[in-house]
N, C-alpha and C positions, 0 to 999 in steps of 0.2 A: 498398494498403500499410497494415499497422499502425500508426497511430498515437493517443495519446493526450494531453490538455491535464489536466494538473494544475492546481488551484485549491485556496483555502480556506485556506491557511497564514496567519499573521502573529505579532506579538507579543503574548505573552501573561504575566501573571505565574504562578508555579511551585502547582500546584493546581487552574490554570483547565483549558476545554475549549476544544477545535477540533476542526471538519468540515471533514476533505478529501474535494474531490470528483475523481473521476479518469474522465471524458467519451471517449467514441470517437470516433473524428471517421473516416467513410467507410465504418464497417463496423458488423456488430451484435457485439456484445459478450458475447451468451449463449449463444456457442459455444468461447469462450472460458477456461481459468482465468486469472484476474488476481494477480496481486502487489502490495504495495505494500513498495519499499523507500526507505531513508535512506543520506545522504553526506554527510559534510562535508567542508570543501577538506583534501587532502593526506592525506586517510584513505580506505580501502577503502569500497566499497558494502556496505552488508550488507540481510540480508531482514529484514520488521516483518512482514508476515502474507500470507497469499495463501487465496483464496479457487475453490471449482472450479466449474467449467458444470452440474457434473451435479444433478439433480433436491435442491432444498433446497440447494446447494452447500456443502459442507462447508468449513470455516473452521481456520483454523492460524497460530499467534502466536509471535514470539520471547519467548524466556525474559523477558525484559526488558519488556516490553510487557504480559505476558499478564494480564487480570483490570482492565486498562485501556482497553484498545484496542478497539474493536468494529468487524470488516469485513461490511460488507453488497453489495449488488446488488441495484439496480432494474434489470433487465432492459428494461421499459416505455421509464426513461428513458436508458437507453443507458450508464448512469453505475456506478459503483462505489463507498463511501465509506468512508471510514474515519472512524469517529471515535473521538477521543483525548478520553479525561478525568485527571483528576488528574496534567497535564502534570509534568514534572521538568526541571530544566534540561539536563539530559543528551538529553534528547529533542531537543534543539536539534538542528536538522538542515536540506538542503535534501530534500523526500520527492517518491520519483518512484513513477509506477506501468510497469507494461509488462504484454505477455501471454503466456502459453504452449501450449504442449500441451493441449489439451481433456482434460479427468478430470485425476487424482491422480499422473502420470506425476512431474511436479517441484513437487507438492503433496500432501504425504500425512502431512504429521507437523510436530509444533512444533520437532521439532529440524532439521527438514532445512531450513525457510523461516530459520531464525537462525540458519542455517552456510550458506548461501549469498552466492554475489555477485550471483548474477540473470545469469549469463552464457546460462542458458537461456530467459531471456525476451527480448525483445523489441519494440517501439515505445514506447520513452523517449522521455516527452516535456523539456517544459522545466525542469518540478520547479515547487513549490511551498516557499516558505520559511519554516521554523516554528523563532521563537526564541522559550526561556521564559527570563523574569528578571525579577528584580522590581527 
């Protein structure tokens, strides 16, 4: 079974950075395309970026994120990362990852990972919690 453990989150002031890491626990992960999305209580989930399996994996950001966020993949270490620079308070969120479809199936464009709910991914972990404020 799919699942994932999110880490790396905390508190941060409005400017600063955070690396999230998002770990597979029982399976390898570079068969995979991964996601990473955000929630806060009593709001919808929505998509931050997702990144694919295939060769160099090709990378894709919500409008909102893009030119901040950087998603990568160590394959080696089983791990996927996101990292956030020039936080905003808006960023505030709990962030989960999960996985999909191998290739660009529900990964192929900046606008389809930031109109998504992630209903086609899969092994939600616990989330990770990242609040900026000063």
């Amino acid at each position: 079974q799919v699942q994932f453990v999110e880490s790396g989150g905390g508190l941060v002031q409005p400017g600063e950075s955070l690396r999230l890491s998002c770990a597979a626990s029982g399976f390898s992960l570079e068969y995979h395309t991964i996601g990473w999305f955000r929630q806060a209580p009593g709001k919808e989930r929505e998509g931050v970026s997702c990144i694919t399996n295939t060769p160099g994996g090709s990378a894709y950001y919500a409008d909102s994120v893009k030119g901040r966020f950087t998603i990568s993949r160590d394959n080696a270490q089983n791990t996927v990362y996101l990292q956030m620079d020039s936080l905003k308070p808006e960023d505030t969120d709990t962030y989960y990852c999960a996985s999909t479809s191998p290739g660009n199936l529900y990964c192929n464009s900046d606008y389809e990972i930031g109109h998504t709910g992630g209903y086609e991914y899969d092994g939600w972990g616990q989330g990770t919690q990242v609040t900026v404020s000063s």
